[in-house]
N, C-alpha and C positions, 0 to 999 in steps of 0.2 A: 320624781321628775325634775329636772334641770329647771331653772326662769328662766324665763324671753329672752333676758338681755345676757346671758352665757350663754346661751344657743345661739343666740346672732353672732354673737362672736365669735363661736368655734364654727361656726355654718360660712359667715365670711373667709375667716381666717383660711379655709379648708377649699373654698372656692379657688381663693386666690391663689394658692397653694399649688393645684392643681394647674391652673393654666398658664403658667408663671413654668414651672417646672415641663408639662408639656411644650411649650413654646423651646424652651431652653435643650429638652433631647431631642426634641425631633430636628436632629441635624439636615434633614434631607428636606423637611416644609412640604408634609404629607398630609397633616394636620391643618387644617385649616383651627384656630380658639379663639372664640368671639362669647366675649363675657361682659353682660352687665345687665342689670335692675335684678341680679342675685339670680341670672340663670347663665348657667355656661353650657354653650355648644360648641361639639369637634364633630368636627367635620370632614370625612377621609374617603377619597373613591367616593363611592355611593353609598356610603353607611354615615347617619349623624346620631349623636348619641347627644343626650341633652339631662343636666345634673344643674338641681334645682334645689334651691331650700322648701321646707313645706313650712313656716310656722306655728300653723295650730297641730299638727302633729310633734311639732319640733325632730324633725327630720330633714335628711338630707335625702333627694328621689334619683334616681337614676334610669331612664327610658335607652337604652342599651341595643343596638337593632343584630347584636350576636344574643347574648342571653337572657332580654327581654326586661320588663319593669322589677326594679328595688326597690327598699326603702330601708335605710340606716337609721338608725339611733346611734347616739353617742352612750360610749362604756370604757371606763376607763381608758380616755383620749383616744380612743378608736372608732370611725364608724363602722357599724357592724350592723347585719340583716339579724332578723329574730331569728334564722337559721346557723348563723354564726360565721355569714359570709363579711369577711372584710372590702370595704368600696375601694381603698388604694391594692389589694391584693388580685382581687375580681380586673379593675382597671389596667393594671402592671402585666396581667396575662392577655388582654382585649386589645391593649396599645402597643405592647412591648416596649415598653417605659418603667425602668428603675426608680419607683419613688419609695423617697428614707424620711419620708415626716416625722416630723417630733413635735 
């Protein structure tokens, strides 16, 4: 299992990541992304989706109101569900938003 202080940092790094980039494709401002004290919410139509750090889990949670509650662990710089769903791939198909993280 990763320490605190590398999971904070890929748990921020990966927030910001996200709403920084959302912000930036959503050419059209459909999205509502309003992030801060380590929780980000998008906000679209009547669906809000809300991606959170967990720390004592050391995860990253995702409440999704198309395909319902995740939870990510970090694997090799990916978050990933124990099922083997990735949260930028799951997101990319929910948003229709191109994300190239590295």
């Amino acid at each position: 299992m990763i320490n605190n202080s590398i999971f904070l940092q890929a748990a921020n790094k990966i927030l910001n990541y996200l709403g920084d980039t959302i912000e930036s494709e959503d050419t059209e401002g459909v999205i509502d992304v309003d992030y801060g004290d380590g929780i980000l919410n998008l906000k679209l139509d009547n669906k809000i989706y809300v991606i959170n750090k967990h720390s004592a889990a050391k995860e990253i949670w995702l409440a999704s109101p198309i395909s319902g509650p995740h939870h990510f662990g970090l694997v090799e710089n990916k978050w990933k569900s124990k099922n083997g769903t990735d949260l930028l791939e799951l997101l990319s198909v929910e948003l229709k938003i191109n994300f190239s993280y590295k």
